[in-house]
N, C-alpha and C positions, 0 to 999 in steps of 0.2 A: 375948806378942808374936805377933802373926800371922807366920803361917807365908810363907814366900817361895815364889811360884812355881812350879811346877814348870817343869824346861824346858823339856818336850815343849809343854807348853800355849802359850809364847813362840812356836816355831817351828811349829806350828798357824794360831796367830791372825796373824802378819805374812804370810805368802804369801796369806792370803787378802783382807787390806786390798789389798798391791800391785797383786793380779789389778785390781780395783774402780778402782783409780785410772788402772792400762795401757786397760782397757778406755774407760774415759770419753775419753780425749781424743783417738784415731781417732775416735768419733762428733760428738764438738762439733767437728775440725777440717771431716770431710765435710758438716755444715750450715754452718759460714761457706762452707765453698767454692762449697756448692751454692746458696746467698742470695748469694756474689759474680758466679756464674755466671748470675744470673737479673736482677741490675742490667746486666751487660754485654751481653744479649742485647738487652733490651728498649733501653737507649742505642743501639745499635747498629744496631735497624733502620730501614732508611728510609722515608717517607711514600710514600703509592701515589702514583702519578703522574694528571694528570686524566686523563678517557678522550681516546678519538682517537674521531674525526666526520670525514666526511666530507661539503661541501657545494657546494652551485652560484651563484656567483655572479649575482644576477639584472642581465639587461642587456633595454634595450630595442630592439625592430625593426620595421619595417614587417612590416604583417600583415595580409592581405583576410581580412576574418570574412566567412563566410558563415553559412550557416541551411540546415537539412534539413527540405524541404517536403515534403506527399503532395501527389499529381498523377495524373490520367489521361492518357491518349492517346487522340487524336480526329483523325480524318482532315483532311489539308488540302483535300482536296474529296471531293464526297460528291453521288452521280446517283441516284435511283428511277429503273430503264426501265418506263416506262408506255406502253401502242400510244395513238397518234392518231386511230386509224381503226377499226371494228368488221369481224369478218373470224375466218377456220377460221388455226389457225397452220399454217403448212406444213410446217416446220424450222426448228431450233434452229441455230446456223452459228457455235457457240463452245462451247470448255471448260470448265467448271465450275475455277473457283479459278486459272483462270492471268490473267496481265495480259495486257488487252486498249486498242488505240488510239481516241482518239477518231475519229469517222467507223467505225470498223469494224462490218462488219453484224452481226446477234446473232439477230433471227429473221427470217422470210419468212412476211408475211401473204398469203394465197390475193389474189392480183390480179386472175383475171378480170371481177371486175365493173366493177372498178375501170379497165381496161384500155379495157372497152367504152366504159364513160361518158366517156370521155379521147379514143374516135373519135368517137361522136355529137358530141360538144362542140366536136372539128376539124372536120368534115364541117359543122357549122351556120357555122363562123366563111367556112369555102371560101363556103358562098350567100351570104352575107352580102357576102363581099369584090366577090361577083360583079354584084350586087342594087347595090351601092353606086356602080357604074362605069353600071349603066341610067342610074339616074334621075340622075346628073352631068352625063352628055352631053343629058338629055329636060332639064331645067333651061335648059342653056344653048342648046341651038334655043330654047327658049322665050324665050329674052332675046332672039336676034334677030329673033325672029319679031314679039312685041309693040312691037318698033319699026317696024314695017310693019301694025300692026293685023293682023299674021296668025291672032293668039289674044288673047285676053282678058287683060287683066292677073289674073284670077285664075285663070288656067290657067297665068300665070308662079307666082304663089304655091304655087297644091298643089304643082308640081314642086320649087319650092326645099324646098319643107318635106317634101315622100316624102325629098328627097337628104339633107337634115339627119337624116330618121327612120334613112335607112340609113347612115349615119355615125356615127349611138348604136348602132344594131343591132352595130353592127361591134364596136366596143370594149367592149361587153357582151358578145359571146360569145367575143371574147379573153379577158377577165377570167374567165369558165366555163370556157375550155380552161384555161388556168394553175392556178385551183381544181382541177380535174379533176388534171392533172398531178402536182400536189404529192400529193394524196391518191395518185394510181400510185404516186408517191417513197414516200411513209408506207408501203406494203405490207414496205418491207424497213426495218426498224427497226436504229436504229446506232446506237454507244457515244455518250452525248452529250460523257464527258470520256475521257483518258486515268487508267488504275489496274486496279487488281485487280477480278477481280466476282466474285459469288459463287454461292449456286448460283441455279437457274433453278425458277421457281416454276409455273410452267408448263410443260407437253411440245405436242409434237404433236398436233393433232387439237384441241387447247383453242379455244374461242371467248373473242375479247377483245371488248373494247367500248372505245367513247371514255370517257375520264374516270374509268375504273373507279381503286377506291380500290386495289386489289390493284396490289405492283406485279410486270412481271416478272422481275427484278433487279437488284442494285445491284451499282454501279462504283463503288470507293473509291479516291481517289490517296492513296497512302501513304508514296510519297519525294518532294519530305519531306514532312516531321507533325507535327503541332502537338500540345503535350502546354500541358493547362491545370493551372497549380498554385496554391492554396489557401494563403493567406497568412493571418493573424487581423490585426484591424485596431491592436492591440494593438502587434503586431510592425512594421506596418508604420508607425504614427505614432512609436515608438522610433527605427524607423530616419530617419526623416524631421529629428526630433528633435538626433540625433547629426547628420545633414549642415547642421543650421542653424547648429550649437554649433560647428561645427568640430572636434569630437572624430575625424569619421569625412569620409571625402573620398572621391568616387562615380567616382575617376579610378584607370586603373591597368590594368595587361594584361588583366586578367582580369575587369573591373568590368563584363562585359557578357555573360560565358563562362559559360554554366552545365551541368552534368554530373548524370547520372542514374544512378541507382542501380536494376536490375531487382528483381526479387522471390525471385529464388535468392540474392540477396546481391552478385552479380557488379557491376561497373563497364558504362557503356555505353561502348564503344571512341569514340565522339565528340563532340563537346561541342555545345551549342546558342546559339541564341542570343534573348535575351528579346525579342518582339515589339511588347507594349502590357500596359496595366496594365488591367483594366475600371475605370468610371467609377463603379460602382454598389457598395455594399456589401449584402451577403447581410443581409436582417435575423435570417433565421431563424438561422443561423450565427456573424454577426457576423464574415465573414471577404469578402475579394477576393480577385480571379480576375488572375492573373497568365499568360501566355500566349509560351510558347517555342516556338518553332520547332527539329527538329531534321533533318539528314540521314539518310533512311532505306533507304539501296543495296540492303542484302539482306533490308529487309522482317523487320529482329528485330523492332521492333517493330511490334504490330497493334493498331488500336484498340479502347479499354475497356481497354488493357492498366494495371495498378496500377504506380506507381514512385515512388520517393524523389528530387525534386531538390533539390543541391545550389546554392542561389543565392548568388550573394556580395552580402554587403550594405554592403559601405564599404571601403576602406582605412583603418587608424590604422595611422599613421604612427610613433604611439609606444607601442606596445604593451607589456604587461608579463605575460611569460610565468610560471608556475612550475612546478616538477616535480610531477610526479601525484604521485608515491613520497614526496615530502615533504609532502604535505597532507595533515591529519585532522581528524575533525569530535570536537566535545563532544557530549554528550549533547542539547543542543537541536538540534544538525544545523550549527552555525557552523562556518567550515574556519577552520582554524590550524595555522601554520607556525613552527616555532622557530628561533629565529634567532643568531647568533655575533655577535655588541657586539665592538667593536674592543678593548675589554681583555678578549677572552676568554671573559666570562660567555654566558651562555645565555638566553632570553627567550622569551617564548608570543608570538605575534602572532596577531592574529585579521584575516583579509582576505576579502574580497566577491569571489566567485568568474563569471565568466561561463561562456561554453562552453569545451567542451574540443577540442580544437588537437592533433592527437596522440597522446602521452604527455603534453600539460603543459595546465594550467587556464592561462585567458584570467583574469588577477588583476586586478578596476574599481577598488580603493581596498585600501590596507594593506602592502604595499610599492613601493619605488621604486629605482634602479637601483644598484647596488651592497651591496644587503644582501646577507648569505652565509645562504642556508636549509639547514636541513641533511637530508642524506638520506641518511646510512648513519651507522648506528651510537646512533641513537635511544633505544635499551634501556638506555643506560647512561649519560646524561644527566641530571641532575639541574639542574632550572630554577634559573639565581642564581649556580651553582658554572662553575668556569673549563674549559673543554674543547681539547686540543689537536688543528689541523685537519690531518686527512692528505692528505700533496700527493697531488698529480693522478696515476693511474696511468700509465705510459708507454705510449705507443700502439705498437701492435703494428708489427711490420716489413713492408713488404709482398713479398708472396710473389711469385717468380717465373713464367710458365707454366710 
């Protein structure tokens, strides 16, 4: 018979089965727990929320577009002094660069000769006048004398006819003395308009002449000024276009206001106003000559000067503005705007942009009033999916002084 046991070997082998089986079931209870632990988290959490956007409602308004033109400045009138008369100059009897009057004198040509010829020319008209009272009175004895046969009838005729010679003689050297005269006038040469002049091309001691192509200064009126500006014909038959369509309407405060821009970038402190259109298009260019006038008190501007005007080219009446911050272009250069759909979704729009107004694009086609564009929060947009819009910031309080 087999032997039984020993009992050491019993009390051995049971504490080490128990250890085996205590051990196992903290383990299998800490995996369900932790597998129960990991259904309730995940049940548990909640869906992200859509994102938040912020956008602008588009509304329409009256809007005068205008157009950024180049332009010069050209004086509103414009004098060469040239002498009328050949002559020594004597002096010069003005400032170089100040503004001078019309009539005002400017130089002084040597008049002596001029002086003399102006008395011979009096002195001959005195004989003349005196020459002309002879033979008046020898005439008329001669009338009553040949009704008495005291003289021949043709001793009446030379006398009428000496009295007629001296009655041309007369008015011919009237006409030499007033020639004479002007020419004394022409010695002292004057501003032919009012304006600025400039310098003097000539000094003292210079010999002029009649007709010379030299001049000896010019007088420029510069308030006001006319500034001529360069339209393409392009622009101008769009505009034309728009006021037959009715899209665009030529009335309005401002439909005749135009403003200029200098060359430092500055604003001109006053506005002008458009004069006439030229008739003629440049061929070489393919552009016309549009023509403003502006006020010019303290002479900022000077002519040839270079400037940007501002012309307005219509009212529309129904304009459709959008935020600069909410347009972007694809890769072909197309602007697109995304847009908020009344349930929430999101969308591309692709819209035809004109000039810019501002901060905001002039929008021809692709939205219309009431669409919501969005302009904050763009990055986290996904086109199709629902977005939640954030209200309107509340406007700041206004501060006291």
């Amino acid at each position: 018979m087999p032997c039984a046991p020993h009992a050491n070997h019993r009390l051995d082998s049971a504490p080490k089965s128990g250890w085996r089986r205590r051990a196992a079931v903290p383990c299998i209870a800490l995996v369900i727990s932790l597998g129960a632990c990991g259904r309730d988290d995940k049940a548990a959490k909640p869906a992200a929320p859509p994102p938040e956007v912020g956008v602008v409602t588009i509304q329409t308004s009256p809007i005068m577009l205008t157009v950024e033109l180049p332009g010069r400045t050209s004086p509103f009138a414009i004098a060469d002094v040239r002498p009328q008369i050949a002559g020594l100059i004597q002096a010069r009897l003005f400032e170089e660069g100040t503004d001078v009057k019309a009539g005002q004198p400017l130089y002084q040509i040597d008049p002596a000769s001029y002086q003399a010829t102006f008395d011979q020319d009096r002195a001959q008209l005195a004989y003349a006048r005196a020459n002309i009272k002879t033979t008046r009175l020898k005439a008329e004895r001669y009338e009553d004398l040949v009704k008495i046969k005291g003289v021949s009838r043709q001793d009446l005729d030379d006398a009428e006819a000496a009295y007629g010679q001296a009655v041309a003689l007369v008015a011919e050297d009237v006409a030499s003395l007033e020639s004479a005269r002007i020419d004394l006038v022409r010695t002292r040469i004057t501003s032919p308009i009012s304006g600025r002049i400039g310098t003097s091309s000539f000094t003292q001691g210079a010999l002029v002449t009649t007709g010379q192509t030299s001049a000896l200064t010019t007088v420029q009126t510069l308030d006001p000024i006319y500034v001529d500006i360069v339209e393409s014909t392009a622009d101008f038959l769009k505009l034309r276009r728009g006021l037959a369509m009715g899209t665009l309407s030529d009335t309005g405060p401002d439909s005749t206001s135009i403003r200029l821009k200098l060359e430092d970038g500055s604003t001109y402190p006053m506005p002008g106003t458009l004069k006439l259109t030229d008739v003629t298009v440049d061929e070489t260019t393919g552009s016309i000559t549009l023509r403003a006038i502006f006020p010019n008190p303290g002479a900022i501007l000077l002519p040839g000067l270079y400037v940007t005007a501002v012309v307005p080219q219509g009212l529309d009446s129904q304009a459709v503005l959008a935020p600069a911050r909410g347009v972007t272009r694809d890769p072909s250069g197309n602007a697109l705007v995304t847009l908020v759909e009344a349930d929430g979704t999101t969308k591309s729009q692709t819209i035809e942009t004109g000039q810019v107004i501002g901060n905001q694009w002039l929008v021809t086609s692709g939205l219309k009033a009431g669409d919501q564009v969005v302009v904050e929060g763009m990055q986290d947009v996904k086109l199709g999916e629902k977005v939640r819009i954030a209200p309107p910031a509340p406007s700041s309080p206004a501060r006291g002084p």
